[in-house]
N, C-alpha and C positions, 0 to 999 in steps of 0.2 A: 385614243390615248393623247394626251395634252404633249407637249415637246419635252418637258421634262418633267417625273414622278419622282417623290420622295417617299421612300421607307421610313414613317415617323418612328418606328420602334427602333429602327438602328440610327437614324440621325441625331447626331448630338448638340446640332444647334451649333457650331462652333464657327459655321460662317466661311470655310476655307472656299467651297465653291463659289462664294462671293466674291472673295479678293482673286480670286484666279481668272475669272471668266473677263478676258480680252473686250470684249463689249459692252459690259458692266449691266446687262441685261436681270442678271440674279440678285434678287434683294433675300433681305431677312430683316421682318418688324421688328420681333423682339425677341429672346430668349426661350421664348415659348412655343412659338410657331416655327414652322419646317422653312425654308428657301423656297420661293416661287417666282414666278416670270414676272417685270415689271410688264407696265401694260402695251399691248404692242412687242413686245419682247421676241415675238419669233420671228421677226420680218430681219432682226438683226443679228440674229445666232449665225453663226460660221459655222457650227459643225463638225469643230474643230476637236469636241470631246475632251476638251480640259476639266471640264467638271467631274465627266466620269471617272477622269483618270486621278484625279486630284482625290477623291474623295478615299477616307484610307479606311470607313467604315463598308463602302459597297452600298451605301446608303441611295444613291441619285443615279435614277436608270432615265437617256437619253430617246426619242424615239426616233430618230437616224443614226445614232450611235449609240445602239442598246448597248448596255448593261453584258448582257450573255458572250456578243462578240467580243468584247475586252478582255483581251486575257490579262493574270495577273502577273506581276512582274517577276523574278524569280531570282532572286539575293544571291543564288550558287552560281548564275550567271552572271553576273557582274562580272566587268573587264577591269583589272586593275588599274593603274595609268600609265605601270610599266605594260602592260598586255598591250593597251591602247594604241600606246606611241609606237610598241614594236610595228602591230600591226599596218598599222597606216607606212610605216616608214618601208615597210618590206612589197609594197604594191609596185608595181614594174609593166611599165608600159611593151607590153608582151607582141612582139612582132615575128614570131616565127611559132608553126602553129603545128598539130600532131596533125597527121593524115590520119584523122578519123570525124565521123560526121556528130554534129553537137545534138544531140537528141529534142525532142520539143519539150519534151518534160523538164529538163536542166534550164529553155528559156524561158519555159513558163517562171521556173520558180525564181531568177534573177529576176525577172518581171515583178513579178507578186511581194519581194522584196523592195523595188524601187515605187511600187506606188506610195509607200509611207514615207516619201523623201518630202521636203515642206514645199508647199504651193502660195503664191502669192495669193493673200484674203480664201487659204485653203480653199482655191478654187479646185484643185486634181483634172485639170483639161487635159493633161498630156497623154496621148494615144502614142503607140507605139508600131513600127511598120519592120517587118521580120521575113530575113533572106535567110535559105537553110539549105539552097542547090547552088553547087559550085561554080556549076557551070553559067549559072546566072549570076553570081557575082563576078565574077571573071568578065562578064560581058558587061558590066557596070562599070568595072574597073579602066577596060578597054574603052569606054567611050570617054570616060575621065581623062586618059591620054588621046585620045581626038579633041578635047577642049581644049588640052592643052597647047599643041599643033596649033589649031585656032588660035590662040591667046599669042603664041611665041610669032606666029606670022602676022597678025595683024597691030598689034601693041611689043613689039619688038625692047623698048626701052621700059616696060612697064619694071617693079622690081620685082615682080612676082615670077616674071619670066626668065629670067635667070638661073632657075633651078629647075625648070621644066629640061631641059637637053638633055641632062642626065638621065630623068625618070623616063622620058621615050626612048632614050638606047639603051634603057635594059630591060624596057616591055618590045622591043625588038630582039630582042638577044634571048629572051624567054620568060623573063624574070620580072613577076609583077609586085612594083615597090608600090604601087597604087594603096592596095586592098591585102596583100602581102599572102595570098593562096587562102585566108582564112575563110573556115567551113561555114561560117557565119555572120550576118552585118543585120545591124537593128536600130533603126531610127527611131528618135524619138522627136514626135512636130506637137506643136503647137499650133488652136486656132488665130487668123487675123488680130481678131478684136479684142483678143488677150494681148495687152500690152506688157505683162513679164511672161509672158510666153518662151521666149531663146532661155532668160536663166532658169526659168522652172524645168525645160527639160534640160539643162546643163544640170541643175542638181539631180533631176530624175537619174539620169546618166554616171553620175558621182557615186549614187548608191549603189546602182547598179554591177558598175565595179567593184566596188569594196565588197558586194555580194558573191560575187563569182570567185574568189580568191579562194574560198573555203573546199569549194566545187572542185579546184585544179583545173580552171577555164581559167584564160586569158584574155585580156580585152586590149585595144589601143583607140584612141579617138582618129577617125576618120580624116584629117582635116586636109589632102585632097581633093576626095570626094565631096565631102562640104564645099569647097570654092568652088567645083563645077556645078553642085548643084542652085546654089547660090543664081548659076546665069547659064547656063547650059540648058535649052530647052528638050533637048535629045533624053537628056538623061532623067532631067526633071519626068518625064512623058514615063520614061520606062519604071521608075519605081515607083511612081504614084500613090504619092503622099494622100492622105484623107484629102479630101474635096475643103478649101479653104486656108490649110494650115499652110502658114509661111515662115515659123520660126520652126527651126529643123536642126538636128548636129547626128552622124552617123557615128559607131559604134561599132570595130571588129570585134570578133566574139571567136572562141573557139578554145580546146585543149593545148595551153599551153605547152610546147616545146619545152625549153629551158627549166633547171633550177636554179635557184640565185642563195647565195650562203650567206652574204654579206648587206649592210644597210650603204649605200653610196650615202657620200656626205654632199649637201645643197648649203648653199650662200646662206649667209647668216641675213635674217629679217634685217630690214631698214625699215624702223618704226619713227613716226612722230607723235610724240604725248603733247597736248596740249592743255 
């Protein structure tokens, strides 16, 4: 099969897969003839499935992005703009989590959700590294306050050490602000040589949550476990990231605690139009 197939009986010649295709790969002679690959043309396809998705006949089936796998889009879902904004605005960085354990089927499907988050030149490099025993997070989190201990004694003036005193007297006292008791923590890394590697799984990570909302999971981003793993060889060792991957950001996960009734109001944008 060629990279891309046209259905001349449903194709109407109208060219939209043309002006859509990001690498301007797809031509059309004339009125007469179907859309085909300029020459060389697959060496510069992304993959990205805009044509298939573009095409409003069903006309132009992909052979990395067939045809069959594309579902169609479906009008009775559509999210209003009030739906939209509710929903986005009602997200709440969930730090207190049910004592119950998060199944793997609930991460699989946040997962399976976030691979359709956008990839720089739709690369999709982002793998994903998944804690589901307590007592091993717990032990991650523990070593996260040994970093910090490290950090407060040896860089004493740094500014980041200033709010470390807190978080070791109350993982003394029993109470882990680290990782916050949740049943679940899910990395997402990126390799080396992928230079947007951190934002792609920052966005992977973005869906991710917005996924889990619907679920009754909670999520909160990690970010002192991220600083320690940043430079903590302890820890780096123990949750061992894919072989390579240096862009990284953690991710609690779990059954939300809490309900929330209300939208908090946030600063108003400071935009520059130029």
């Amino acid at each position: 099969m060629s990279l891309i197939t046209i259905d001349a009986e449903k194709c109407k010649r109208d060219g939209i897969c043309v002006r859509e295709c990001p690498t301007a790969i797809i031509k059309l002679k004339d009125k007469e003839s179907v859309p085909e690959l300029v020459t060389g043309g697959e060496d510069f396809c992304l993959r990205c499935g805009h044509c298939v998705a573009v095409c409003p006949h069903g006309a132009l089936d992909h052979r990395d992005v067939p045809l069959d796998a594309c579902l169609p889009i479906e009008k009775e879902l559509k999210l209003t703009q009030e739906q939209a904004i509710q929903f986005l605005r009602a997200r709440r960085s969930v730090r207190f989590f049910k004592d119950k354990p998060i199944e793997k089927e609930a991460i699989q499907k946040v997962i399976e959700t976030a691979r359709y988050a956008p990839t720089g030149s739709n690369s999709q490099l982002v793998q994903y590294t998944v804690f589901t025993d307590k007592a091993k997070i717990h032990e991650l989190a523990g070593m996260t306050v040994d970093w910090m201990k490290y950090i407060q004694k040896k860089y004493p003036n740094e500014p980041t050490a200033a709010y470390m005193p807190m978080i070791i007297a109350a993982w003394k006292m029993g109470f882990d602000s680290v990782l916050r008791g949740a049943p679940g923590l899910i990395l997402a890394s990126a390799p080396k040589e992928h230079k947007n590697g951190l934002v792609d799984a920052t966005i992977a990570l973005t869906y991710l949550e917005l996924a889990a909302v619907p679920m009754g999971l909670g999520t909160c981003w990690a970010g002192l476990l991220q600083g320690a793993l940043l430079s903590w060889d302890p820890l780096k060792a123990a949750i061992g990231l894919p072989e390579g991957h240096v862009h990284h950001y953690p991710m609690m996960i779990g059954y939300a605690k809490p309900k929330y009734y209300r939208l908090p109001e946030r600063k108003q944008p400071i935009i520059h139009y130029r």
